[in-house]
N, C-alpha and C positions, 0 to 999 in steps of 0.2 A: 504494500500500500504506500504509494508516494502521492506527494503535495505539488501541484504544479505552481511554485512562485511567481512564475514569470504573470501567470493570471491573475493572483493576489497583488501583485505592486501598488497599483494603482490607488487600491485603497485599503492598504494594508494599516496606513500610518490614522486612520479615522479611530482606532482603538484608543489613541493618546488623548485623543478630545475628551475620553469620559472617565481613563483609569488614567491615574499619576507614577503608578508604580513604586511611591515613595522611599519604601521598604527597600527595594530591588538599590533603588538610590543609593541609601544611604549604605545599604552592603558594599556596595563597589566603593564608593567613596571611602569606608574604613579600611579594605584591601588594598586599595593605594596609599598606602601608609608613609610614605617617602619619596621624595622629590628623584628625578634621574629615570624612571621604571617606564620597562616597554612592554607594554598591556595588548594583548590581541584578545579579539571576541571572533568566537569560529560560529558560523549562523547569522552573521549582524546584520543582512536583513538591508532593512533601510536606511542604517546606520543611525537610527535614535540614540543606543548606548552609546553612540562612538561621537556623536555630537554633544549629549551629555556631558562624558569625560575630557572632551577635548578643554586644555588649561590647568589638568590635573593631574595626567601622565605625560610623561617627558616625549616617549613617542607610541601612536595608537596604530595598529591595523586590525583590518577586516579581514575574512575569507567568508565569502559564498557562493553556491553553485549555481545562483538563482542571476544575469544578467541585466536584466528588470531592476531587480534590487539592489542592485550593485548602481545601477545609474540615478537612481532614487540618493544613495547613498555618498555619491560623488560629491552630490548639492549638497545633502545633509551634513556632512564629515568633511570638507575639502583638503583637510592636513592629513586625513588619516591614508595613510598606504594600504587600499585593498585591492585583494587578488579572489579573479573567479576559478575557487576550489570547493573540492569537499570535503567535510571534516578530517574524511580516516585518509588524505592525501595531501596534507598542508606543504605548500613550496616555501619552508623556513627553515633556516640554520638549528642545527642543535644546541642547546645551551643559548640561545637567541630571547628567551623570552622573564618577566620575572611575574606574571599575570595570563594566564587565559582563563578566556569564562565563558558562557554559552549560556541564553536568556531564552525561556522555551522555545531549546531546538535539538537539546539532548535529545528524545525522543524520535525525530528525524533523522538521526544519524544511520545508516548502513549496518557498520559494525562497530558499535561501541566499546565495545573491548580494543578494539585495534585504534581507536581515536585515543581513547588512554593511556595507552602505551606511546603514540606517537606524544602528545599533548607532554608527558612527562621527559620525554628527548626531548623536545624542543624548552622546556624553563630551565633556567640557573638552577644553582645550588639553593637551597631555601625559596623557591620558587614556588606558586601556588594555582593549582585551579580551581572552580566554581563555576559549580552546574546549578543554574537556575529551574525549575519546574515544575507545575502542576504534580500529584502525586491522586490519581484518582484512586487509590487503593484504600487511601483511608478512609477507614469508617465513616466519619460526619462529615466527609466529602459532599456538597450538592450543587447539583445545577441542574434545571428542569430542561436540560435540552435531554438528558439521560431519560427523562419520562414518555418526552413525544416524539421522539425523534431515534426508530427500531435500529437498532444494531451497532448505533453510536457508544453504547457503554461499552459493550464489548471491544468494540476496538481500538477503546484508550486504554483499557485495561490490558491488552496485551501489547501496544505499542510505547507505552511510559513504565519506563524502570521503576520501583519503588524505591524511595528515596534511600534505603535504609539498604538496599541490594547495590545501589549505588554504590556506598561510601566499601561494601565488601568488595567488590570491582574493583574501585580505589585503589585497597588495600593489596589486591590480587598485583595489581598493573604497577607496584612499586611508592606508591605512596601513604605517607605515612600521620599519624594525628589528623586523621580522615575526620571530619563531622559533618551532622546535619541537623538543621533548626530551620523553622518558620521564617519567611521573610517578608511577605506579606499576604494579607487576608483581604480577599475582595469578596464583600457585601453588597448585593441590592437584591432589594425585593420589586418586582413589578406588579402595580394592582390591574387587575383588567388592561383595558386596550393598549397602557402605556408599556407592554411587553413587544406591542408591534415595532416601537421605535428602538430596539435594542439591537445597535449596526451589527453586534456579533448574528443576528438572526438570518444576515443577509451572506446568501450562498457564496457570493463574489467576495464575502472579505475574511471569510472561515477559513480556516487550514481542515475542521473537526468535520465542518460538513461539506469538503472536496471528499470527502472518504465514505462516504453513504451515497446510495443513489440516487438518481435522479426521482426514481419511484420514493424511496424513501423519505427523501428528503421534503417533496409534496405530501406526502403519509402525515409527518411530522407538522406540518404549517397547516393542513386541512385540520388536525386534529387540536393545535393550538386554537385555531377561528371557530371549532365546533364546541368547545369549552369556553369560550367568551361568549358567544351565541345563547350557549346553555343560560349562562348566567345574566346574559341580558334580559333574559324572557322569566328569569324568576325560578325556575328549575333548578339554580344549585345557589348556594349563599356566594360571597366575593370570591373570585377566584384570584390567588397570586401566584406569580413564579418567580421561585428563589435561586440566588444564585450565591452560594456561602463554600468559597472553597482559598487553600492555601498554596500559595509558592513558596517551595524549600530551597534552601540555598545547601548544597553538599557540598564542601570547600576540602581539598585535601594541600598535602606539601611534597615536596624534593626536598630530601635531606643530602643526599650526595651528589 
């Protein structure tokens, strides 16, 4: 199951209008702990993080396979040095790096194991990664797109590492004082129709529903409008959809 980015570009970056990602922020920001550090983000996409950071790391690059997003991120980032690759095949020096980090796109990856392995050749000595991500595995995990929308649960559930299999990867691929904690919690609740304005709803800017069918995907949106409907006419009390779920940040190191 792959994500065609080059489709997403366009309006990939409308996510930022309504989440701050604060959390995600202020992690990277404490990771750059020291003036001089050359920071890559493998996934960067549009290059939000890498415009974010730019002023904070000494020097920034990008790697993504996606073209589209790469030119998105040219405007966005203009100091940052990025190259169109894929995670598990980064064109960088070994010992070249003292930061990479990856901001929901772990999950994307090929072969994650072999991204790890490469990811820890390429930083210093005391050198660190950080995997950003959704973890749908937990328990109090929600979001009502899992309700209406058939066969989507399943297939984050098998394509998102759990956070905690993560940091054992980690550990496996040579890295060591592996952790993982919350980095942030995105909350909203939608009452009725105001669930239609929710840009994540919209096929063209999802990564979750390029991975469902087209049949389904209509399944899902019929059966959303057939539940507001419901409740329009008096047949079920308020309807909401929730959306209560976490980003971990799994951070390991290079000690040698």
């Amino acid at each position: 199951m792959t994500v065609d980015y080059n489709r997403l570009a366009a309006r990939f970056d409308e996510r930022y209008q309504h989440l701050t990602y604060s959390g995600i922020h202020s992690q990277l920001r404490q990771l750059i702990d020291r003036p001089g550090l050359r920071v890559l983000e493998v996934g960067c996409g549009t290059g939000h993080w890498l415009a974010v950071l730019t002023g904070h790391a000494a020097y920034l690059f990008g790697a993504d396979p996606s073209s589209a997003m790469l030119d998105k991120a040219r405007c966005q980032a203009p100091t940052a040095e990025l190259v169109c690759a894929r995670a598990e095949a980064l064109p960088f020096s070994c010992h070249s790096m003292d930061l990479i980090f990856c901001v929901n796109a772990f999950h994307h990856f090929s072969d994650p194991k072999r991204f790890l392995q490469n990811a820890r050749s390429l930083l210093r000595k005391s050198g660190r990664l950080a995997i950003f991500g959704l973890d749908p595995h937990e328990p109090d995990e929600k979001w009502y797109f899992y309700d209406y929308f058939p066969g989507l649960r399943e297939i984050d559930l098998t394509r998102f590492v759990p956070h905690r299999e993560i940091i054992s990867m980690m550990t496996e691929a040579g890295f060591h004082n592996s952790f993982s904690r919350p980095a942030e919690r995105i909350q909203k609740t939608y009452f009725g129709e105001e669930v239609l304005a929710d840009p994540f709803l919209d096929r063209a800017s999802t990564s979750q529903l390029q991975l469902i069918s087209e049949k389904a995907y209509m399944q899902g949106k019929k059966a959303i409008i057939s539940r507001l409907q419901s409740a329009s006419e008096g047949k079920t009390g308020r309807v909401s959809f929730i959306i209560d779920h976490h980003l971990f940040a799994t951070v390991g190191t290079r000690k040698d």
